[in-house]
C-alpha atoms as a printed R data frame, in Angstrom:
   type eleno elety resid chain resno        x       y       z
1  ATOM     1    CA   UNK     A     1 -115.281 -26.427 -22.733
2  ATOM     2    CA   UNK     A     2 -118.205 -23.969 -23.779
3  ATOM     3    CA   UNK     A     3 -119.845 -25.016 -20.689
4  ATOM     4    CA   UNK     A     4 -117.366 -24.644 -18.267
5  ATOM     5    CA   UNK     A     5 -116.328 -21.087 -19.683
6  ATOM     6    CA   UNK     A     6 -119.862 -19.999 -19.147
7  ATOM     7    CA   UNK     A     7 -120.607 -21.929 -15.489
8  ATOM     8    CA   UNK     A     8 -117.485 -22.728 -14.085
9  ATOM     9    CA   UNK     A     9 -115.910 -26.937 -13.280
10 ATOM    10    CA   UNK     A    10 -118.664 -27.252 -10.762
11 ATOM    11    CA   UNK     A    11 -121.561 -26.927 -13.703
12 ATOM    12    CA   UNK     A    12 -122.878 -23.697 -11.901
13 ATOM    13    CA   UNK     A    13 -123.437 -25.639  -8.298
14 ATOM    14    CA   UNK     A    14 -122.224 -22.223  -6.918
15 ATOM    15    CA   UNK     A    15 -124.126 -19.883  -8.931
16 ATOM    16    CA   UNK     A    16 -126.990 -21.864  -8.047
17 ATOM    17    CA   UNK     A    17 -126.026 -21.544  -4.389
18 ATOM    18    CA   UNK     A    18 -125.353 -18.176  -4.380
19 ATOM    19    CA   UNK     A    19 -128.918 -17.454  -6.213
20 ATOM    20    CA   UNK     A    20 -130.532 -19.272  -3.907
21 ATOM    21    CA   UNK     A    21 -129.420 -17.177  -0.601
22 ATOM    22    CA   UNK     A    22 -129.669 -13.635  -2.832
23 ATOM    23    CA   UNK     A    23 -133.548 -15.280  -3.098
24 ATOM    24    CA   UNK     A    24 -134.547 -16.158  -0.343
25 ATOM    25    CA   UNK     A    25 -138.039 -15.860  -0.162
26 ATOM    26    CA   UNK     A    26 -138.327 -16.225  -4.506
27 ATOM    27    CA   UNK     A    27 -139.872 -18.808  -5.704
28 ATOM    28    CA   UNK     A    28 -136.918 -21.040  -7.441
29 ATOM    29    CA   UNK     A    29 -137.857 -20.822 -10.934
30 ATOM    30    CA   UNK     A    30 -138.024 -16.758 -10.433
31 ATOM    31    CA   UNK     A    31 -134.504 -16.162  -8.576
32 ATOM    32    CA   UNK     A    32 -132.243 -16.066 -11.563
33 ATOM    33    CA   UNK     A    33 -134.770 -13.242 -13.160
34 ATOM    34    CA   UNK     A    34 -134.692 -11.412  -9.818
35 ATOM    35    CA   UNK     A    35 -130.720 -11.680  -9.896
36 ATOM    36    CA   UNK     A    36 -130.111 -10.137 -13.078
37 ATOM    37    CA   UNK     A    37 -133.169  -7.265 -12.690
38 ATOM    38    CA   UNK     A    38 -131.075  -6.588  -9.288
39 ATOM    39    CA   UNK     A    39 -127.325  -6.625 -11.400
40 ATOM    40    CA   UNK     A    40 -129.139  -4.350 -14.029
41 ATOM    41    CA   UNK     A    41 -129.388  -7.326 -16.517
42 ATOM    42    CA   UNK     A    42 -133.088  -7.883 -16.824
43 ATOM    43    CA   UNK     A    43 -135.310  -7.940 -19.283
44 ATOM    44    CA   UNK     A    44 -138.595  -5.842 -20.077
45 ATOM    45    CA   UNK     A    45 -141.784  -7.014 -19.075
46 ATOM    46    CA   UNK     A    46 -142.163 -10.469 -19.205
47 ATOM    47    CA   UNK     A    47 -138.696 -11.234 -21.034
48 ATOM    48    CA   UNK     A    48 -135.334 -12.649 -19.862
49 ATOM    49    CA   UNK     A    49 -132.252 -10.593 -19.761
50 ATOM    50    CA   UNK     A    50 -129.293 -11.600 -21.539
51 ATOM    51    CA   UNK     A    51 -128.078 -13.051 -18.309
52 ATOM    52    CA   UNK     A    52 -130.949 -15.641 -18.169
53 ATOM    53    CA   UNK     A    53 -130.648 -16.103 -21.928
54 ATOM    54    CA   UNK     A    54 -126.679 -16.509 -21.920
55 ATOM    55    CA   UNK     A    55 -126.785 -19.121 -19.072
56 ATOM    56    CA   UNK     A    56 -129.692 -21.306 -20.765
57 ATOM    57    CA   UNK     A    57 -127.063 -21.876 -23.743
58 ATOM    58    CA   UNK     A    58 -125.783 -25.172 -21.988
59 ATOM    59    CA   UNK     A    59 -129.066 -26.709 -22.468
60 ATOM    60    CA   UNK     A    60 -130.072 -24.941 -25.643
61 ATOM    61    CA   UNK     A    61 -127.352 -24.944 -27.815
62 ATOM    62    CA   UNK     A    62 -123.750 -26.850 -26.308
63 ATOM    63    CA   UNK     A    63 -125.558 -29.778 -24.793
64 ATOM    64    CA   UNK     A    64 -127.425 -30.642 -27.828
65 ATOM    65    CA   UNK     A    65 -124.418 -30.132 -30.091
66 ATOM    66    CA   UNK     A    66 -122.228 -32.102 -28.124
67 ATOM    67    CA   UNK     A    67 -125.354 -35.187 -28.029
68 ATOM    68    CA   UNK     A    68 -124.892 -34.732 -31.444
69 ATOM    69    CA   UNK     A    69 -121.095 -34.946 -31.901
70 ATOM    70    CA   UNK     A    70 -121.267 -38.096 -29.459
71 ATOM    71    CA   UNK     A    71 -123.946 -40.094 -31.895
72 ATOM    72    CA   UNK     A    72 -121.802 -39.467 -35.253
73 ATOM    73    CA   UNK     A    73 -118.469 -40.935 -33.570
74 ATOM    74    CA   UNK     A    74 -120.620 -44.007 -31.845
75 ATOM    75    CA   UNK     A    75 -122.099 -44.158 -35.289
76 ATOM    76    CA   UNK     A    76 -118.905 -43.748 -36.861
């Protein structure tokens, strides 16, 4: 549920669309920093913004919980 609060049913397909056309001519792994500097949520110098940091949590922190969650029922 964590997951789709934070990027929607489609898993982010969308925001990943949209980032892509606001980027055109970004490199991929740089067009989600460029987004946020241009929405005023970058970070300084060579750190993410809360925006990059906030939308990593899927694979940081809910993914991994949930991996875990799934292993103690299987395990039981």
């Amino acid at each position: 549920m964590a997951s789709t609060a934070l990027l929607g049913r489609d898993g982010g397909a969308r925001l990943d669309a949209d980032v892509a056309i606001a980027g055109i001519g970004i490199s991929p792994p740089l067009r989600l920093r460029h987004a946020a500097r241009m929405m005023g949520a970058g970070g300084h110098a060579h750190q993410p913004g809360w925006l990059e940091v906030v939308l990593s949590w899927p694979q940081r922190i809910i993914r991994p919980a949930a991996d875990l969650d799934a292993r103690r029922t299987a395990t039981g």
